[in-house]
C-alpha positions in Angstrom: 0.0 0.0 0.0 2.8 2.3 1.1 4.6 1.7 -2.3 1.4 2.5 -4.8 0.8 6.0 -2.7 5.2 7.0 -3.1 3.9 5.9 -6.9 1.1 7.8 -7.0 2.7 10.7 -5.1 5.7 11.2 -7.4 3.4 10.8 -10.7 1.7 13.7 -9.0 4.4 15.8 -8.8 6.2 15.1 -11.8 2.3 16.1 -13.8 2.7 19.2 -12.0 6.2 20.3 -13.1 5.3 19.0 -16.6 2.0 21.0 -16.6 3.9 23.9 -15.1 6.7 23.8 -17.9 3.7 23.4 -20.3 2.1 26.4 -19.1 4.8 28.8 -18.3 6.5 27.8 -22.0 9.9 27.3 -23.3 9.4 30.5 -25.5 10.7 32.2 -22.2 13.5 30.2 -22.1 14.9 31.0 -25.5 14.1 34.6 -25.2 16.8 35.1 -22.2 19.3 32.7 -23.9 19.1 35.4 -27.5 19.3 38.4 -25.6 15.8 39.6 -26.1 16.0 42.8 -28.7 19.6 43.6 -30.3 19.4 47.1 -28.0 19.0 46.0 -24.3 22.1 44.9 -22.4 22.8 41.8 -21.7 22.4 41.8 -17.8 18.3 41.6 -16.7 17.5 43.8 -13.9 16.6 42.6 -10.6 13.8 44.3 -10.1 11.8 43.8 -13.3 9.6 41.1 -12.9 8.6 38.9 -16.0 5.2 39.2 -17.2 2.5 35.8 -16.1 2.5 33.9 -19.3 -1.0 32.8 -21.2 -1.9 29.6 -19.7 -3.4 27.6 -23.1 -5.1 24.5 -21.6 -8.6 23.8 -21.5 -8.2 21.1 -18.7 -9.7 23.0 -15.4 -7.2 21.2 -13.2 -4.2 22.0 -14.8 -4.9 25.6 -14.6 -5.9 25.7 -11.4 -2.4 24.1 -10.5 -0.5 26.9 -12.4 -3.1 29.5 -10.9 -2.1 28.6 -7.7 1.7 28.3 -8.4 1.6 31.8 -9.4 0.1 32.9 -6.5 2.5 31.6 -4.3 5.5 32.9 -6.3 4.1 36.1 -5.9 3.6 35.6 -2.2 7.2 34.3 -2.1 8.6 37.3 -3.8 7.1 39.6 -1.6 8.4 37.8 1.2 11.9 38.2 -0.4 11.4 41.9 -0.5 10.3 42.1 3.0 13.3 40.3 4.0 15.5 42.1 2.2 14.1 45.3 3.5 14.1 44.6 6.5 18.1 42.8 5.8 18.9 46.5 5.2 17.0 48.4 8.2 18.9 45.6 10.3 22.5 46.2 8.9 21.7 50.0 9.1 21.1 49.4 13.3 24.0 47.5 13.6 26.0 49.9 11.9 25.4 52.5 14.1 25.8 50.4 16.8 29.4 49.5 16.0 30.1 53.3 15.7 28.5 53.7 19.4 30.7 51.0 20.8 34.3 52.4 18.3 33.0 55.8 19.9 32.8 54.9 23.5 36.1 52.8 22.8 37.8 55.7 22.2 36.6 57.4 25.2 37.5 55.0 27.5 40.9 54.7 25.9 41.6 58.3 25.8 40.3 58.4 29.9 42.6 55.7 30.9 45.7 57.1 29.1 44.9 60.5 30.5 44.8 59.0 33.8 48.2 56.8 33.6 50.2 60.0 32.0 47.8 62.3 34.6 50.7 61.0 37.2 48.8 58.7 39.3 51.0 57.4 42.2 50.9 53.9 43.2 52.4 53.1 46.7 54.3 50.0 46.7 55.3 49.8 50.4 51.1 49.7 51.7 50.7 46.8 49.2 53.7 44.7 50.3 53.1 45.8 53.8 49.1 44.2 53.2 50.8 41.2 51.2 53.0 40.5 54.6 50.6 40.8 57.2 47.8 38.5 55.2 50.7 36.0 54.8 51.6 36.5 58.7 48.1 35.7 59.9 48.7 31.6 58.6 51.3 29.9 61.0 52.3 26.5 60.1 52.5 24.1 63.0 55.3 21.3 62.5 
C-alpha cells in the first residue's frame, strides 16, 4: 500500500512540473538565452519582474495548478522583498551600533591614558606591607 501511494505521489508531482513547464512555456527560455531585442544589455535587472504567461489549456485542473503556483511565487517574492528590506533596516542598526561602541572605545581609551600619564602614584610599600601581614596571619605548625 505504502509503495502505490510514493507511486502515486511522485506521478503527481512530476504532472505538475510537466503541466507547469507546459504552461509557463519554453518560449521564455529562448528569449533570455538570444538576448531579447539587439538594444538592451545583456544583464536583466533585478527588479523587473517577467510578465504571467497565457496559460493555453482547456483542462480546469491543470490551470488551477498553475493559478495557484503563481500565486505563491508572488507571495514568495514579496516575502523576499520584506526580508530584504528589513536585511537593510537591520545592517543599518547595527551599523550605528558598531560606531557607538568604536566611539565609546575611544573614550575610554583616551580616559585611561589621560589617567596613567595624569601621574597617578601607586604606593608600593602599603601593598607589600598588606601582602605580609595576610601572609603572617597563617602559621604552620610542625
Amino acid at each position: 500500500m505504502n509503495r502505490t501511494k510514493g507511486i502515486l505521489a511522485a506521478g503527481s508531482l512530476t504532472g505538475l512540473v510537466i503541466i507547469t513547464l507546459l504552461g509557463l512555456g519554453f518560449g521564455n527560455l529562448s528569449a533570455l538565452v538570444s538576448g531579447g531585442s539587439s538594444d538592451s544589455a545583456t544583464a536583466v535587472p533585478q527588479d523587473v519582474i517577467p510578465q504571467e504567461p497565457q496559460v493555453n489549456t482547456t483542462d480546469p485542473a491543470a490551470e488551477e495548478a498553475v493559478k495557484a503556483w503563481q500565486d505563491y511565487s508572488a507571495e514568495l517574492e514579496q516575502t523576499v522583498r520584506t526580508m530584504q528590506e528589513r536585511e537593510s533596516a537591520y545592517q543599518s542598526q547595527i551599523d550605528a551600533a558598531n560606531n557607538t561602541i568604536v566611539n565609546l572605545q575611544d573614550q575610554i581609551n583616551s580616559t585611561n591614558s589621560a589617567a596613567s600619564n595624569g601621574g597617578a602614584y601607586y604606593d608600593d610599600d602599603e601593598h607589600e606591607e598588606h601582602e605580609h601581614e595576610e601572609h603572617e596571619g597563617f602559621e604552620h605548625d610542625d
